[in-house]
PDB file of N, CA, C and O in Angstrom, chain B, residues numbered from 101:
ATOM      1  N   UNK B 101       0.836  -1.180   0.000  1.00  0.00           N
ATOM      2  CA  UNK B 101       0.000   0.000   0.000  1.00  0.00           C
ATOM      3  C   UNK B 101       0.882   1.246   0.000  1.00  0.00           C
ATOM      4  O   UNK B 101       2.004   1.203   0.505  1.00  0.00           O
ATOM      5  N   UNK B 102       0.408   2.320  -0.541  1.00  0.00           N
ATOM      6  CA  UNK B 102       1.392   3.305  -1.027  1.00  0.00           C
ATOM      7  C   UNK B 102       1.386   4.082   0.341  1.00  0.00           C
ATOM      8  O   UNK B 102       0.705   3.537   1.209  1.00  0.00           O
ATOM      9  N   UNK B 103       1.969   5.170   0.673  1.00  0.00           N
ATOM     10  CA  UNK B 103       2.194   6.253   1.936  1.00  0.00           C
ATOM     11  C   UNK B 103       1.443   7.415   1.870  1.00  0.00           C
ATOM     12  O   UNK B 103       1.738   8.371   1.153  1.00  0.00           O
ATOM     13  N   UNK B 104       0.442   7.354   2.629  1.00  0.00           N
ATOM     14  CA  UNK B 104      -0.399   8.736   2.403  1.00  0.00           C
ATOM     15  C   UNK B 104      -0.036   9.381   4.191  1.00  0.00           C
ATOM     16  O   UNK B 104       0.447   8.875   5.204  1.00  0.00           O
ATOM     17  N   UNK B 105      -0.591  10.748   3.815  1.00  0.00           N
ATOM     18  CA  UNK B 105      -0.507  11.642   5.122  1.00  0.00           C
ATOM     19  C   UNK B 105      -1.333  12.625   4.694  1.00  0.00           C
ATOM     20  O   UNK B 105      -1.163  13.264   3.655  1.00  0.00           O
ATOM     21  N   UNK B 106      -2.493  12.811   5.696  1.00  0.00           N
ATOM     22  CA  UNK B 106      -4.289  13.609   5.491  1.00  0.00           C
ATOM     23  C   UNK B 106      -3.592  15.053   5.187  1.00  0.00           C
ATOM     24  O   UNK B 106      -4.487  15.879   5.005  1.00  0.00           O
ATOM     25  N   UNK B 107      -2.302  15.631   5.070  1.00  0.00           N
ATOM     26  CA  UNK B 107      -2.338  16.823   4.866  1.00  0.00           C
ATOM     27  C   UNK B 107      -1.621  16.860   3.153  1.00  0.00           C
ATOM     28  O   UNK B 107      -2.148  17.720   2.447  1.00  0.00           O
ATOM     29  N   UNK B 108      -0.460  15.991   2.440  1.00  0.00           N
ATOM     30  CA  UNK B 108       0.317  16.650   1.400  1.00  0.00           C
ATOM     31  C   UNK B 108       0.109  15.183   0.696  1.00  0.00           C
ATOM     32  O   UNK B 108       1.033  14.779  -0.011  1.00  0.00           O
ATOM     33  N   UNK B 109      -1.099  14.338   0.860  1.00  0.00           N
ATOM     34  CA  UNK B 109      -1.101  13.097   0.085  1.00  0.00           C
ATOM     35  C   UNK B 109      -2.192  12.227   0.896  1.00  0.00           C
ATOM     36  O   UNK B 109      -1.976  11.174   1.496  1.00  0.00           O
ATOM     37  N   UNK B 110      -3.488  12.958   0.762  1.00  0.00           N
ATOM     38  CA  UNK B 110      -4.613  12.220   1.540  1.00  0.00           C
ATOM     39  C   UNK B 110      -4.646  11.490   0.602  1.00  0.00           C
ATOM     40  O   UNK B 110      -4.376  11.724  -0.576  1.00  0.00           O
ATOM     41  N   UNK B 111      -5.256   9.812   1.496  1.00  0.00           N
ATOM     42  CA  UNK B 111      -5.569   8.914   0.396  1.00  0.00           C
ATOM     43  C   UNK B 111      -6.917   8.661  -0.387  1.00  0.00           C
ATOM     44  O   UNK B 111      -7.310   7.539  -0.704  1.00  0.00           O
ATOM     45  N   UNK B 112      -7.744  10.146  -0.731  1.00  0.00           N
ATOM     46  CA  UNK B 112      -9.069   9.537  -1.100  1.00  0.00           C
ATOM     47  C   UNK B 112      -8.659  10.362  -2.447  1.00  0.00           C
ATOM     48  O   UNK B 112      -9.500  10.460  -3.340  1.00  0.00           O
ATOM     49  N   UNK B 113      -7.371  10.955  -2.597  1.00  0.00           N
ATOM     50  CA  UNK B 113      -6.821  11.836  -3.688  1.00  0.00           C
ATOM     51  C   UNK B 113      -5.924  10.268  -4.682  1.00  0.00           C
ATOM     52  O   UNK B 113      -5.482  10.659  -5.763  1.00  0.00           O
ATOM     53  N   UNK B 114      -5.761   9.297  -4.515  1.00  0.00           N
ATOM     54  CA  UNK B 114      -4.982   7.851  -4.589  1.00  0.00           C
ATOM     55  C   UNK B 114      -5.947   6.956  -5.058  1.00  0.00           C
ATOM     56  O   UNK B 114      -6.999   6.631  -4.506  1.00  0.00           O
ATOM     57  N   UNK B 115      -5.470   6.572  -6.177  1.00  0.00           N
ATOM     58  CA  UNK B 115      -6.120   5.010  -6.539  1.00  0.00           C
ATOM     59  C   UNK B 115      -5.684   3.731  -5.505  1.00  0.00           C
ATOM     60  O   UNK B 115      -5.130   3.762  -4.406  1.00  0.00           O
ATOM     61  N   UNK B 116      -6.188   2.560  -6.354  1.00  0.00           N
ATOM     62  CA  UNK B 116      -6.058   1.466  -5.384  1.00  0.00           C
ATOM     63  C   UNK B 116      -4.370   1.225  -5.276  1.00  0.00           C
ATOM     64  O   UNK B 116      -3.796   0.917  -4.232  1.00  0.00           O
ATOM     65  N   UNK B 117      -3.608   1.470  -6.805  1.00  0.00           N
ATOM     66  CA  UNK B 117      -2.470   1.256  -6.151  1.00  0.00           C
ATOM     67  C   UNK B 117      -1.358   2.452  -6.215  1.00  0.00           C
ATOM     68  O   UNK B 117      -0.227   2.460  -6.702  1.00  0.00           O
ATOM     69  N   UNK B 118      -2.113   3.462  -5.536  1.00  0.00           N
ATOM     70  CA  UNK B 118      -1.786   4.505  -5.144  1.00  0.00           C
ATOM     71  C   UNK B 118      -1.048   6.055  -5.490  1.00  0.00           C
ATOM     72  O   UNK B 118      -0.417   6.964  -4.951  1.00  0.00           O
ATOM     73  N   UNK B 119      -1.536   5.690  -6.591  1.00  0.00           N
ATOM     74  CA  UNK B 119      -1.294   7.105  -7.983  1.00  0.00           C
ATOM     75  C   UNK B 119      -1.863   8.021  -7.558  1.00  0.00           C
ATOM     76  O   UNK B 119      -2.585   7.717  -6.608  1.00  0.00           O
ATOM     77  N   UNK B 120      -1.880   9.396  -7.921  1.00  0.00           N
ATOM     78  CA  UNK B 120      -2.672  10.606  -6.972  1.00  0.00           C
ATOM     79  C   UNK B 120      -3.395  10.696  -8.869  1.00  0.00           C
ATOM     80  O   UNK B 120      -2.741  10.157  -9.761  1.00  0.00           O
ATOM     81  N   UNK B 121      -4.590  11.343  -9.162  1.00  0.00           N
ATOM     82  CA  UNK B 121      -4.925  11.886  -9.915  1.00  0.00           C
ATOM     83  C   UNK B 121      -3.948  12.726 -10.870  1.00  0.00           C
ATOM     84  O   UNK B 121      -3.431  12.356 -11.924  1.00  0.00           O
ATOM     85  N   UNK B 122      -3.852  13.805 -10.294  1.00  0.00           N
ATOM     86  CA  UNK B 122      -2.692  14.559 -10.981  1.00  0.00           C
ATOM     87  C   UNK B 122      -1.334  13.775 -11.465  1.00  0.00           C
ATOM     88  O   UNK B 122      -0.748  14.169 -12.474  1.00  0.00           O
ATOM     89  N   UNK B 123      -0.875  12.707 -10.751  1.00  0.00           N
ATOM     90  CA  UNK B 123       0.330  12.322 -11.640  1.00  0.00           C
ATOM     91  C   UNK B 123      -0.406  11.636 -12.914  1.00  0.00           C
ATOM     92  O   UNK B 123      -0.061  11.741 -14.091  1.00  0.00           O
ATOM     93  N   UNK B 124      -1.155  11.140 -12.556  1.00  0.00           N
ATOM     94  CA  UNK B 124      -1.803  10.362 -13.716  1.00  0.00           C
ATOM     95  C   UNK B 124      -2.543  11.752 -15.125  1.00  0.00           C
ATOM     96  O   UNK B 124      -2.638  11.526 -16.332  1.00  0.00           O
ATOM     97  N   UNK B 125      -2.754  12.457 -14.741  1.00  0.00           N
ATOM     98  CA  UNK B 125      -3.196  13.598 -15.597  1.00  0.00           C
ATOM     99  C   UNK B 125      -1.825  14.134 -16.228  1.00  0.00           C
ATOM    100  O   UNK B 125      -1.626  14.295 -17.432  1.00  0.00           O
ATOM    101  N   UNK B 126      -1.193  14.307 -15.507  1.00  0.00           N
ATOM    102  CA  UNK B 126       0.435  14.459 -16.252  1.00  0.00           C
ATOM    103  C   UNK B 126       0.888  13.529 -17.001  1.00  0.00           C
ATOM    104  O   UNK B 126       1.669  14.113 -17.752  1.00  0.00           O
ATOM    105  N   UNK B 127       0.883  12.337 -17.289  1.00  0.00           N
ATOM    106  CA  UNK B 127       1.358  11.319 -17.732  1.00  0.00           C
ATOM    107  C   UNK B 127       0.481  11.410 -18.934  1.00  0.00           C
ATOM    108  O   UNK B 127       1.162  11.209 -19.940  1.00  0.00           O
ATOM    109  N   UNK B 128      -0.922  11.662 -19.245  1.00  0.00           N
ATOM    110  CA  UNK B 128      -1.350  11.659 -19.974  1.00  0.00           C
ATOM    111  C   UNK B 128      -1.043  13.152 -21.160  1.00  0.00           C
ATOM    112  O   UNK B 128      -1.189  12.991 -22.371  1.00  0.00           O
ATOM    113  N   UNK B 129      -0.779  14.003 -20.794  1.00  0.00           N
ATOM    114  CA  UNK B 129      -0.961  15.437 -21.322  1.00  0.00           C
ATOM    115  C   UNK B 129      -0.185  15.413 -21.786  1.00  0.00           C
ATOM    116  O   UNK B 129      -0.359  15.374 -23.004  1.00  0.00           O
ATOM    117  N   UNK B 130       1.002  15.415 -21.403  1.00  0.00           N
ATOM    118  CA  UNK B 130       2.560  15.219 -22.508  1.00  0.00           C
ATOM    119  C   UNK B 130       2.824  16.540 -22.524  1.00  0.00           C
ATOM    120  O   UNK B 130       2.829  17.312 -21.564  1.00  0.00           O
ATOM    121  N   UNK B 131       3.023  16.743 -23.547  1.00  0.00           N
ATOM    122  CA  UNK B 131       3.353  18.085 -24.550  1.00  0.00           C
ATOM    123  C   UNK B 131       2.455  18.959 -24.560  1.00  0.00           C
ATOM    124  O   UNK B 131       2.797  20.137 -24.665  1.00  0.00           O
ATOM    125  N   UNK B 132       0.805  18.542 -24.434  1.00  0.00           N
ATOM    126  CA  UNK B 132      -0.336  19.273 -24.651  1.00  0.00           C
ATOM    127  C   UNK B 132       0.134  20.860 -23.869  1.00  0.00           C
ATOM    128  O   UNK B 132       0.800  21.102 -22.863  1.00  0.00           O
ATOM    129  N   UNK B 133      -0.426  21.564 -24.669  1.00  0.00           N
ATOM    130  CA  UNK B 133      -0.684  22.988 -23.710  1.00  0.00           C
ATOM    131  C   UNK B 133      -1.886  23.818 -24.218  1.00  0.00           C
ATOM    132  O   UNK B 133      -2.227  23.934 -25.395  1.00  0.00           O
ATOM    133  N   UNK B 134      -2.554  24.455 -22.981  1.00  0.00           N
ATOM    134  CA  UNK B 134      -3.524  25.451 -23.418  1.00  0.00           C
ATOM    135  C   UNK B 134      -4.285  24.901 -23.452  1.00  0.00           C
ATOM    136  O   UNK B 134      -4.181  23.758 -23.006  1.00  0.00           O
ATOM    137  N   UNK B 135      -5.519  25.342 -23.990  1.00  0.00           N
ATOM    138  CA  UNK B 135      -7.060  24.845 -24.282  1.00  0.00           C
ATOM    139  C   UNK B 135      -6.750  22.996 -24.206  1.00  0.00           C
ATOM    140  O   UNK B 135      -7.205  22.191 -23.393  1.00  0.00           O
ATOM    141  N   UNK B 136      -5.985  22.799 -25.168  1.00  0.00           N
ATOM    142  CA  UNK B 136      -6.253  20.883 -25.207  1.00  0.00           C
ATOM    143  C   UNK B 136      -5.716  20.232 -24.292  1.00  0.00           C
ATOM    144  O   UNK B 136      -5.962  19.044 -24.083  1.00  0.00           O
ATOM    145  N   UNK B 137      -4.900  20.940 -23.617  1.00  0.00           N
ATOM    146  CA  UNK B 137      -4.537  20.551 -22.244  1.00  0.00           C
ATOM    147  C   UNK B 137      -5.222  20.708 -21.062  1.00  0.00           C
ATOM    148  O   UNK B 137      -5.186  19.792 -20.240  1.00  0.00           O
ATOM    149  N   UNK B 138      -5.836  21.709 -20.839  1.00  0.00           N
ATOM    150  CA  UNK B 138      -7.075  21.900 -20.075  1.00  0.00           C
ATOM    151  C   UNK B 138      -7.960  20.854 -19.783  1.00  0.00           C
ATOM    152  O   UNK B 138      -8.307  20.259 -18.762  1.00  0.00           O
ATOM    153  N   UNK B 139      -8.403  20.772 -21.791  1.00  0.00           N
ATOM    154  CA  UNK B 139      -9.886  19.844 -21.627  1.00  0.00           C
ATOM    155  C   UNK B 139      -9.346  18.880 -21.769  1.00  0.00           C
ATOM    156  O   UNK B 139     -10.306  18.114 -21.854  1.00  0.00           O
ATOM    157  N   UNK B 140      -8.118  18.025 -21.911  1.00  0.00           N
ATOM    158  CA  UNK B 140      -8.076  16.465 -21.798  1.00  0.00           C
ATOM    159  C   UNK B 140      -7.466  16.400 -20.385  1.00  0.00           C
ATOM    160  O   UNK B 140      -7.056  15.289 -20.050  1.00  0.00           O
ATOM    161  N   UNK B 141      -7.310  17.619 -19.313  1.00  0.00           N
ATOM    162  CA  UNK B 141      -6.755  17.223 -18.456  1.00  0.00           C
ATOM    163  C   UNK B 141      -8.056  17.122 -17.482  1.00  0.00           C
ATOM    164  O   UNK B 141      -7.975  16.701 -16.328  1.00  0.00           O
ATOM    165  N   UNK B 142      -9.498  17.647 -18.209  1.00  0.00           N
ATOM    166  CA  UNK B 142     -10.266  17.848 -16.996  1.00  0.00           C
ATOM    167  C   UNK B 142     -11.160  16.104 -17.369  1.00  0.00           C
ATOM    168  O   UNK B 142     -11.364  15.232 -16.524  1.00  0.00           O
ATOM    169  N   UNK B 143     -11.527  16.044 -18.806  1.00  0.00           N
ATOM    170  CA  UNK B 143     -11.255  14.557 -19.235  1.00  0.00           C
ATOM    171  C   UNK B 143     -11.206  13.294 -18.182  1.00  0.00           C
ATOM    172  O   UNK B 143     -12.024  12.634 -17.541  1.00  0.00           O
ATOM    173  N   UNK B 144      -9.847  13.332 -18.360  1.00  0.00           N
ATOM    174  CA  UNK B 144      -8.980  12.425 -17.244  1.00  0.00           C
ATOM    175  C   UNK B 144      -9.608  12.412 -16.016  1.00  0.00           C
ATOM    176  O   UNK B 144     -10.077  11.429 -15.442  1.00  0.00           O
ATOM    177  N   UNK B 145      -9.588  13.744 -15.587  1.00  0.00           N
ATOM    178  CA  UNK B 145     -10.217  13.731 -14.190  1.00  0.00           C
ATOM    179  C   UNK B 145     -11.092  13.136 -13.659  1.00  0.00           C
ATOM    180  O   UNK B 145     -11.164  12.364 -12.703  1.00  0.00           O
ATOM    181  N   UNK B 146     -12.298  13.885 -14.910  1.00  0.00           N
ATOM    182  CA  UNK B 146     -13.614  13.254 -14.103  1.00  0.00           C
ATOM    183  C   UNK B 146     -14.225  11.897 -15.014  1.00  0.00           C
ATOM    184  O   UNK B 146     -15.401  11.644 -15.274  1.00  0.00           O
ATOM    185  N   UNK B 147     -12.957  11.115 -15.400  1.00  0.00           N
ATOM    186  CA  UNK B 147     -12.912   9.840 -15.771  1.00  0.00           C
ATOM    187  C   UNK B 147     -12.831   8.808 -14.409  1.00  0.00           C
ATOM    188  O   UNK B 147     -13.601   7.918 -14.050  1.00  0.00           O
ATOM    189  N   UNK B 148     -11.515   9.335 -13.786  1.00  0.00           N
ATOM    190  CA  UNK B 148     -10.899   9.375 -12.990  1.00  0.00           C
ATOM    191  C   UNK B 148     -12.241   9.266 -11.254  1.00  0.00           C
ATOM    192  O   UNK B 148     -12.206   8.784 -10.122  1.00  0.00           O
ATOM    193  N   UNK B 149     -12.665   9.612 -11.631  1.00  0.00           N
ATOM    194  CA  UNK B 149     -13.964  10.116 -10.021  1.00  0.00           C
ATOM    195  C   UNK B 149     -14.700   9.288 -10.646  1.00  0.00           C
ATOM    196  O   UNK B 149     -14.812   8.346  -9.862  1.00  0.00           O
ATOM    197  N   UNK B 150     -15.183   9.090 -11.427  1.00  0.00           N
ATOM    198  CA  UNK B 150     -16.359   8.120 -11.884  1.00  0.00           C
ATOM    199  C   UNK B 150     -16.700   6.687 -10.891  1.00  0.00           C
ATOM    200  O   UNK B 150     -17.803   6.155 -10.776  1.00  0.00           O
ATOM    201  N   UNK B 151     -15.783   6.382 -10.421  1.00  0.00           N
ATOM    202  CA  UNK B 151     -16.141   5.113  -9.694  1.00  0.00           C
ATOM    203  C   UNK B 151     -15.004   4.904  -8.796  1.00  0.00           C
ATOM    204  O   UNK B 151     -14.981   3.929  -8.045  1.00  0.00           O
TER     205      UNK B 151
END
C-alpha cells in the first residue's frame, strides 16, 4: 500500500495502487498545452472520479 498523510497526500486523492490523480493527468498530457490541455486534463479527471 502506497504512503499517504491527510495533509500533502490524503488517500481519497490515490487510486487502489496509489497514484494521486494529478500524476496520472500528467502522464497523460505530454506536450499538450492550453485549451487541449485543459480539456483532456479535466477529461482524465472526471474519468478518474467516476467510480
Amino acid at each position: 500500500m502506497a504512503q499517504f498523510d491527510t495533509i500533502t497526500k490524503p488517500k481519497h486523492y490515490q487510486g487502489k495502487h496509489g497514484l494521486e490523480a494529478m500524476a496520472v493527468v500528467d502522464n497523460f498530457i505530454g506536450n499538450l498545452a492550453g485549451k487541449a490541455a485543459y480539456c483532456w486534463g479535466n477529461v482524465i479527471k472526471y474519468l478518474l472520479r467516476f467510480q
